[in-house]
N, CA, C and O atoms as a Maestro MAE file, in Angstrom:
{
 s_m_m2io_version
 :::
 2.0.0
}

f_m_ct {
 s_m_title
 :::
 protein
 m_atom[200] {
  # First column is atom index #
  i_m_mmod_type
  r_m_x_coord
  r_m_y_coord
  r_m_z_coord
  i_m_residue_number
  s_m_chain_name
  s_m_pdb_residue_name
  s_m_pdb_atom_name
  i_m_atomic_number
  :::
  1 25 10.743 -13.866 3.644 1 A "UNK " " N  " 7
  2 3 11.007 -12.448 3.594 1 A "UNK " " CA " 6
  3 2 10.174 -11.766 2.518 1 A "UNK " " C  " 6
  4 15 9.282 -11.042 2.961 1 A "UNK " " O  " 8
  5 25 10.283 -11.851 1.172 2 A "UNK " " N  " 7
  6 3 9.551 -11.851 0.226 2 A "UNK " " CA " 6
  7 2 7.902 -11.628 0.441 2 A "UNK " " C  " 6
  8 15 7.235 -10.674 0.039 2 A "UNK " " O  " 8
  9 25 7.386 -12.957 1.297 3 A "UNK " " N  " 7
  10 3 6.142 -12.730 1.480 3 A "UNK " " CA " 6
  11 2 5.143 -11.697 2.561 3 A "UNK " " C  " 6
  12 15 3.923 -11.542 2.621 3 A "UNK " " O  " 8
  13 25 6.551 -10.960 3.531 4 A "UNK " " N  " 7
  14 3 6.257 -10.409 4.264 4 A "UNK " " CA " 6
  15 2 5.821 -9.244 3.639 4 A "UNK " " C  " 6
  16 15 4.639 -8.909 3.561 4 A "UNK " " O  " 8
  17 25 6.980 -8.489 3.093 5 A "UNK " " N  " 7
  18 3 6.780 -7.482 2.074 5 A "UNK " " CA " 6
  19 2 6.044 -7.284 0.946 5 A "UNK " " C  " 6
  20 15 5.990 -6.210 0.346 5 A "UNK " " O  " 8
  21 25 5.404 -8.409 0.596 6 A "UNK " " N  " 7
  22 3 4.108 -8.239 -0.062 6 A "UNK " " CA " 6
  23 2 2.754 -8.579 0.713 6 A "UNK " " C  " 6
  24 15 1.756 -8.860 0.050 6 A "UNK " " O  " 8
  25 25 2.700 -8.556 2.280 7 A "UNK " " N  " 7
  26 3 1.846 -8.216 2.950 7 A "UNK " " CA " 6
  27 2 2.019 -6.780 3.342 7 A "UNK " " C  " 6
  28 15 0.991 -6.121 3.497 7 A "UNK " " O  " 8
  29 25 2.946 -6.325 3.486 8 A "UNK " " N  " 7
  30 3 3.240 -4.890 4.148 8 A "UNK " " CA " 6
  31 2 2.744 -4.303 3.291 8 A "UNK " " C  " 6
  32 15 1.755 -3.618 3.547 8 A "UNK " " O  " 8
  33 25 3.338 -4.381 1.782 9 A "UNK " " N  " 7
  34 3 2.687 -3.635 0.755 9 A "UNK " " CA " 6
  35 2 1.196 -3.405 0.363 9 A "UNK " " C  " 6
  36 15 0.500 -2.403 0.198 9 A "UNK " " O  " 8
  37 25 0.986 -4.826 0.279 10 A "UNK " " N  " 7
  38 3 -0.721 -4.626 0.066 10 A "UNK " " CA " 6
  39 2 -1.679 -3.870 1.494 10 A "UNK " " C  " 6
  40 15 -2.712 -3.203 1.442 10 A "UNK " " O  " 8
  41 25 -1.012 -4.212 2.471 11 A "UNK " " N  " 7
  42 3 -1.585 -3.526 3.846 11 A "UNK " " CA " 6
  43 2 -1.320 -2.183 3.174 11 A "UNK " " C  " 6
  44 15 -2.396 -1.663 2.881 11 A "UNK " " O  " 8
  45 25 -0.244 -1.413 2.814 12 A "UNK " " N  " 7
  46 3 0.236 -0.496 2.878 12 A "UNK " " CA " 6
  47 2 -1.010 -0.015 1.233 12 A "UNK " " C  " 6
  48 15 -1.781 0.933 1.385 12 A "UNK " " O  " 8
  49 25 -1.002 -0.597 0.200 13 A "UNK " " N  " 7
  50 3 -2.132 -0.250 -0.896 13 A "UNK " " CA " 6
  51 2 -3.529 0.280 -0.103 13 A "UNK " " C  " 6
  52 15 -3.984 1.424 -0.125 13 A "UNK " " O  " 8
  53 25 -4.189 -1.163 0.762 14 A "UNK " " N  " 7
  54 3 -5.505 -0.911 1.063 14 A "UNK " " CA " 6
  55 2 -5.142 0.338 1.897 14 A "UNK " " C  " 6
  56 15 -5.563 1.296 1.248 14 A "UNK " " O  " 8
  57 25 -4.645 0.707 2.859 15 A "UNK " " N  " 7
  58 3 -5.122 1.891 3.910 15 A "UNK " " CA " 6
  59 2 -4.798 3.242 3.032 15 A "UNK " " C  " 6
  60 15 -5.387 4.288 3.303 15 A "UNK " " O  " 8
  61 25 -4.071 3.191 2.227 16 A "UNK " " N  " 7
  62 3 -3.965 4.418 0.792 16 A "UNK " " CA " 6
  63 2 -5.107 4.342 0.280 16 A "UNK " " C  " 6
  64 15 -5.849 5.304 0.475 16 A "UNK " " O  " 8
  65 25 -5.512 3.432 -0.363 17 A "UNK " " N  " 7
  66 3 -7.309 3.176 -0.550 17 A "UNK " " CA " 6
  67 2 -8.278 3.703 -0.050 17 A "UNK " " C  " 6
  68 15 -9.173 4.378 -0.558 17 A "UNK " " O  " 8
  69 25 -8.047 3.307 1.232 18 A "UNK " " N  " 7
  70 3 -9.083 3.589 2.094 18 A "UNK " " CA " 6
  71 2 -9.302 5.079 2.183 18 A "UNK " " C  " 6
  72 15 -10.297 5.796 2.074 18 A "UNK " " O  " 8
  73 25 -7.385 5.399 2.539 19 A "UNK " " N  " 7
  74 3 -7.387 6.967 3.240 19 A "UNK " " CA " 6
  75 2 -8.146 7.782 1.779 19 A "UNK " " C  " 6
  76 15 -8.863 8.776 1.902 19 A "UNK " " O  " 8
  77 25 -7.825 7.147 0.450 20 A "UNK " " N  " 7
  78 3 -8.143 8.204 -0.698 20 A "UNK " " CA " 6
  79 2 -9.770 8.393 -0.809 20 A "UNK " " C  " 6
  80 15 -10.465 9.276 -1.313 20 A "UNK " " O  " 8
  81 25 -10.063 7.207 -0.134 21 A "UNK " " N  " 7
  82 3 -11.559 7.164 -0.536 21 A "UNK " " CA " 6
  83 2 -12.049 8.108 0.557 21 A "UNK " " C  " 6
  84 15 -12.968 8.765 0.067 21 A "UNK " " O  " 8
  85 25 -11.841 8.453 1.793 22 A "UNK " " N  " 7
  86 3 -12.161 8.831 3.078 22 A "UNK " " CA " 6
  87 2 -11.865 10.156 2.393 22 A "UNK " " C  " 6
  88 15 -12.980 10.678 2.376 22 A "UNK " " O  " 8
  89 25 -10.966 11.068 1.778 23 A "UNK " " N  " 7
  90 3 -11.027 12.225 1.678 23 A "UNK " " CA " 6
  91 2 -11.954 12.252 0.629 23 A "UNK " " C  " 6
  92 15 -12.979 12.886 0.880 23 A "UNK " " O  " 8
  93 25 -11.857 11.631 -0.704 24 A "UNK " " N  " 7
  94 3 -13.123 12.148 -1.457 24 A "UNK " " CA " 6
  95 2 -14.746 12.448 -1.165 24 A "UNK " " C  " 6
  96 15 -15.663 13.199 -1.496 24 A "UNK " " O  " 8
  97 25 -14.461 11.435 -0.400 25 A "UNK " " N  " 7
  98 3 -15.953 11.510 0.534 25 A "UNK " " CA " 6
  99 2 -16.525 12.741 1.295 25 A "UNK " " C  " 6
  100 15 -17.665 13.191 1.410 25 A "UNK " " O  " 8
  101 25 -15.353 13.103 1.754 26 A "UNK " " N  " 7
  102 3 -15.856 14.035 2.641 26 A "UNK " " CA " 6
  103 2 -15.377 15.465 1.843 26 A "UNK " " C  " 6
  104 15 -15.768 16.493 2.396 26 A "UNK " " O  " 8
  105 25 -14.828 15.581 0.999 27 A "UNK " " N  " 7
  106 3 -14.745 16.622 0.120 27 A "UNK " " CA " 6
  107 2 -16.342 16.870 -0.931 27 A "UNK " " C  " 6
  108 15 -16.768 17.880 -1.490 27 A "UNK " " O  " 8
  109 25 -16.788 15.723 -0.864 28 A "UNK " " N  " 7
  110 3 -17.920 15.724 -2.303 28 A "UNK " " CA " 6
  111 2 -19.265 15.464 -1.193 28 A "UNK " " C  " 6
  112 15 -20.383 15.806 -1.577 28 A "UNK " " O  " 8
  113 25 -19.130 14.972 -0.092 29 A "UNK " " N  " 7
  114 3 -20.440 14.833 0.342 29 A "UNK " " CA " 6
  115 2 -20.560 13.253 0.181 29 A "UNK " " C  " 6
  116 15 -19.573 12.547 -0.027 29 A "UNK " " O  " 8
  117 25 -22.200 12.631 0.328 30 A "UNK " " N  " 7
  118 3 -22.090 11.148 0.042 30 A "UNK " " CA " 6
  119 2 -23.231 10.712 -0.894 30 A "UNK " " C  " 6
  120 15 -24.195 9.948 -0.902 30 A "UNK " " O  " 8
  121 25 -22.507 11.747 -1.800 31 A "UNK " " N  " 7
  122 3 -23.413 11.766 -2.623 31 A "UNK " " CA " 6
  123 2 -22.498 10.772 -4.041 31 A "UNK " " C  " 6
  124 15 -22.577 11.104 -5.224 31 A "UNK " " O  " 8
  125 25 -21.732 9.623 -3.561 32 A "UNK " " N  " 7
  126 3 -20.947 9.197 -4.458 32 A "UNK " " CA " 6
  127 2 -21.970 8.279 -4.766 32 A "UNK " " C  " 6
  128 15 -22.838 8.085 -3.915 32 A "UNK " " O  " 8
  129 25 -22.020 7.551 -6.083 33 A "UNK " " N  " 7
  130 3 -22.919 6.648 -6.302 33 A "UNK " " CA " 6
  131 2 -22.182 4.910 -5.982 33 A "UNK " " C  " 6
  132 15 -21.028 4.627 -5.659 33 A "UNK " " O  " 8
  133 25 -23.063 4.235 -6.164 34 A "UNK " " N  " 7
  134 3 -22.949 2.996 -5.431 34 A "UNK " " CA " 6
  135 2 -21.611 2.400 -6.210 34 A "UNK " " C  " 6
  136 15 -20.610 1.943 -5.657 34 A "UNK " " O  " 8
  137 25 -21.839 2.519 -7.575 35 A "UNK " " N  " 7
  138 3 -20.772 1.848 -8.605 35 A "UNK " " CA " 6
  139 2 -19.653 2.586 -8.695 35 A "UNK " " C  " 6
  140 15 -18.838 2.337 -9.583 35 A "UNK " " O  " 8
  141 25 -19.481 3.449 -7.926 36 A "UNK " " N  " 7
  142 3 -17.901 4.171 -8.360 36 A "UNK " " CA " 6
  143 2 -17.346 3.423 -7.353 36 A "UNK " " C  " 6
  144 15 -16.324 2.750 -7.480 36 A "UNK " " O  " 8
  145 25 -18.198 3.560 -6.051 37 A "UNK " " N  " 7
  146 3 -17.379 2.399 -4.776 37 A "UNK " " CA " 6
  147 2 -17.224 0.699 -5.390 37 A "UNK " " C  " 6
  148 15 -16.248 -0.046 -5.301 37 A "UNK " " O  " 8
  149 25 -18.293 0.497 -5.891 38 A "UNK " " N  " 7
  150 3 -18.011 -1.356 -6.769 38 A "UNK " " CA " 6
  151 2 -16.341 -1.334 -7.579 38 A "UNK " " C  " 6
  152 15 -15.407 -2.108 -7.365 38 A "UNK " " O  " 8
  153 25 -16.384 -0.516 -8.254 39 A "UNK " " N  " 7
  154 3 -15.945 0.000 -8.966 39 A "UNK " " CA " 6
  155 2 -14.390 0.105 -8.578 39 A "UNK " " C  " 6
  156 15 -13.498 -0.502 -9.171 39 A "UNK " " O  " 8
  157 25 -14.238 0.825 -7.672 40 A "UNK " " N  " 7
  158 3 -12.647 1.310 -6.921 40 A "UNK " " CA " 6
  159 2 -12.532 -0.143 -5.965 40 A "UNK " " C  " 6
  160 15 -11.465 -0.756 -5.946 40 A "UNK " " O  " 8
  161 25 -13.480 -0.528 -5.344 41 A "UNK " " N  " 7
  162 3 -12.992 -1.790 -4.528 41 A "UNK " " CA " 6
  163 2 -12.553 -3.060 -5.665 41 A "UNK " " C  " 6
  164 15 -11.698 -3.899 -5.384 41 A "UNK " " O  " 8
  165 25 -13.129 -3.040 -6.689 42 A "UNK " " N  " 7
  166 3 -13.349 -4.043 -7.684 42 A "UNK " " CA " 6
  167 2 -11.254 -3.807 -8.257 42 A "UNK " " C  " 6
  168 15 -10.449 -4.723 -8.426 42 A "UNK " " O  " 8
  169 25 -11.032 -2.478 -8.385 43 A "UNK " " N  " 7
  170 3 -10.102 -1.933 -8.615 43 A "UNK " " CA " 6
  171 2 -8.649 -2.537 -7.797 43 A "UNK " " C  " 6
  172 15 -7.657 -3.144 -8.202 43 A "UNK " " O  " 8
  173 25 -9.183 -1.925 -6.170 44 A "UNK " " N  " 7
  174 3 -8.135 -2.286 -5.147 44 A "UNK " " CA " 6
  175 2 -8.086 -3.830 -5.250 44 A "UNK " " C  " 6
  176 15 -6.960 -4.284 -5.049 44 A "UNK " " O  " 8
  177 25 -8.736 -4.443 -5.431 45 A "UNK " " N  " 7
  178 3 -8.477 -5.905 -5.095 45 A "UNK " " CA " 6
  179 2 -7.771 -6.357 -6.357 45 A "UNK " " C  " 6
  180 15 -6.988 -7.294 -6.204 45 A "UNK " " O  " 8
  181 25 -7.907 -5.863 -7.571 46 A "UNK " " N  " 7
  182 3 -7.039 -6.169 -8.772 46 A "UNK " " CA " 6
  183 2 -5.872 -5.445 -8.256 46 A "UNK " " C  " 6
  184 15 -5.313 -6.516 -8.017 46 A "UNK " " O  " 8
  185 25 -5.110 -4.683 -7.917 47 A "UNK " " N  " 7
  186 3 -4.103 -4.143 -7.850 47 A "UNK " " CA " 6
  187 2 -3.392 -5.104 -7.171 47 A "UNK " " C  " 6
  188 15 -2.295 -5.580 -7.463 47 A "UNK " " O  " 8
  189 25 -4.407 -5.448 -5.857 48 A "UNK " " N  " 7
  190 3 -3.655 -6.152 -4.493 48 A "UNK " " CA " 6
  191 2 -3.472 -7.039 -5.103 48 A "UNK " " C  " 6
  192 15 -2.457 -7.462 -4.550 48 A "UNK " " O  " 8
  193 25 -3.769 -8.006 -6.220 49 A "UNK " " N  " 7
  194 3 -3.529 -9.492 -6.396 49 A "UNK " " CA " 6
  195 2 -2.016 -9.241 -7.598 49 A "UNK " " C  " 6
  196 15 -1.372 -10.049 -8.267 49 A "UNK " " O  " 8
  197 25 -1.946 -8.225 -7.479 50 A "UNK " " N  " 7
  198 3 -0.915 -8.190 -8.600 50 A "UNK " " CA " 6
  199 2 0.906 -8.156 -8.322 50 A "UNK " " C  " 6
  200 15 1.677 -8.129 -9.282 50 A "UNK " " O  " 8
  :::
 }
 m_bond[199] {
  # First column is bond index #
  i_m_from
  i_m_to
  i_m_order
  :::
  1 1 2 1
  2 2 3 1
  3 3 4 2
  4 3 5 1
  5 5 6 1
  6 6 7 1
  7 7 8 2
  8 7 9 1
  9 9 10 1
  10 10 11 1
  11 11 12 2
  12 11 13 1
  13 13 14 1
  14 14 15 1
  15 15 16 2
  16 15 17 1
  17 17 18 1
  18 18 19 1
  19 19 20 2
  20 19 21 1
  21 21 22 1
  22 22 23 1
  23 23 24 2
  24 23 25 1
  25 25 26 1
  26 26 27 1
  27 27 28 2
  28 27 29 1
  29 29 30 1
  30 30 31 1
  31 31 32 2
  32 31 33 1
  33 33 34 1
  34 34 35 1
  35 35 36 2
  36 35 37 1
  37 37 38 1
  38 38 39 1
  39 39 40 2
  40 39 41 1
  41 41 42 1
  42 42 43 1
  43 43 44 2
  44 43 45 1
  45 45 46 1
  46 46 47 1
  47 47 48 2
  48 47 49 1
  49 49 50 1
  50 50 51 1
  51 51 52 2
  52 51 53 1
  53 53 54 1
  54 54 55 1
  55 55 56 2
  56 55 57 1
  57 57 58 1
  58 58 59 1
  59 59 60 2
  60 59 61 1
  61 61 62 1
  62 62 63 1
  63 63 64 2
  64 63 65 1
  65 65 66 1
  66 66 67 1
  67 67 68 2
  68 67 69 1
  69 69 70 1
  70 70 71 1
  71 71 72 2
  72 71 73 1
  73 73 74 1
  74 74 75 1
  75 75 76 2
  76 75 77 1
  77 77 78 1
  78 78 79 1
  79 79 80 2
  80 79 81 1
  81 81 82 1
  82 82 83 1
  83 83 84 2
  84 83 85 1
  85 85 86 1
  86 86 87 1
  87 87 88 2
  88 87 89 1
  89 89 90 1
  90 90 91 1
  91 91 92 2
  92 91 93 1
  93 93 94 1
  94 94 95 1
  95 95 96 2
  96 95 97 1
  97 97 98 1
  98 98 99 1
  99 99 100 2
  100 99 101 1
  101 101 102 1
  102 102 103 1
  103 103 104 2
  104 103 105 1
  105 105 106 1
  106 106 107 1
  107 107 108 2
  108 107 109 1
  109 109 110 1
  110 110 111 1
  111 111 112 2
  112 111 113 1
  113 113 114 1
  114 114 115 1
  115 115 116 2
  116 115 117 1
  117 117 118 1
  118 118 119 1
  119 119 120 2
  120 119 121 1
  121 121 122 1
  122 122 123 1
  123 123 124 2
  124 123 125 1
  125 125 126 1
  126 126 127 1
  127 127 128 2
  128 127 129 1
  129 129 130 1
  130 130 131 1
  131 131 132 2
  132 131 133 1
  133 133 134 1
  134 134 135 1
  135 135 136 2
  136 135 137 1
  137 137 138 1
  138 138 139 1
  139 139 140 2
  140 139 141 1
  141 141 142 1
  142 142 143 1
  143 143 144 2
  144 143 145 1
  145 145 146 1
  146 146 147 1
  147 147 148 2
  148 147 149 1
  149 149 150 1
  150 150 151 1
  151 151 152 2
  152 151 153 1
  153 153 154 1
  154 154 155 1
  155 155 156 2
  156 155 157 1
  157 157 158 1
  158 158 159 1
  159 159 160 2
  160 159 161 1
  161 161 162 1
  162 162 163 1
  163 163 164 2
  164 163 165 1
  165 165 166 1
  166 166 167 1
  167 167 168 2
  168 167 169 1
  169 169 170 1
  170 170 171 1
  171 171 172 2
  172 171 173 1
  173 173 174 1
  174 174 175 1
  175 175 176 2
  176 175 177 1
  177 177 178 1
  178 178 179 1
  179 179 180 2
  180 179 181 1
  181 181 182 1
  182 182 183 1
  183 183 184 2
  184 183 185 1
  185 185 186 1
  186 186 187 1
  187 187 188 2
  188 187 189 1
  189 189 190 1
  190 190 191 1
  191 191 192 2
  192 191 193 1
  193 193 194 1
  194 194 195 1
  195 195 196 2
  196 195 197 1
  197 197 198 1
  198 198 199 1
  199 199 200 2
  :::
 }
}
């Protein structure tokens, strides 16, 4: 049970991720630089392991 809900959750982190990154993007253009994306993925995957 336990482990389900920390798949749901982390499913539930990355597509918040995703969705946050998908609006900045298209609010700013793509003009984001390479390391802010290293950077936030480098981020999401520390969160998810936590």
């Amino acid at each position: 049970m336990r482990s389900l809900a920390l798949q749901r959750y982390s499913a539930f982190a990355a597509i918040t991720a995703l969705a946050a990154a998908a609006v900045h993007a298209a609010n700013t253009g793509l003009d984001i630089p390479i390391q802010h994306i290293r950077l936030a993925w480098t981020l999401t995957r520390v969160l998810l392991q936590l």
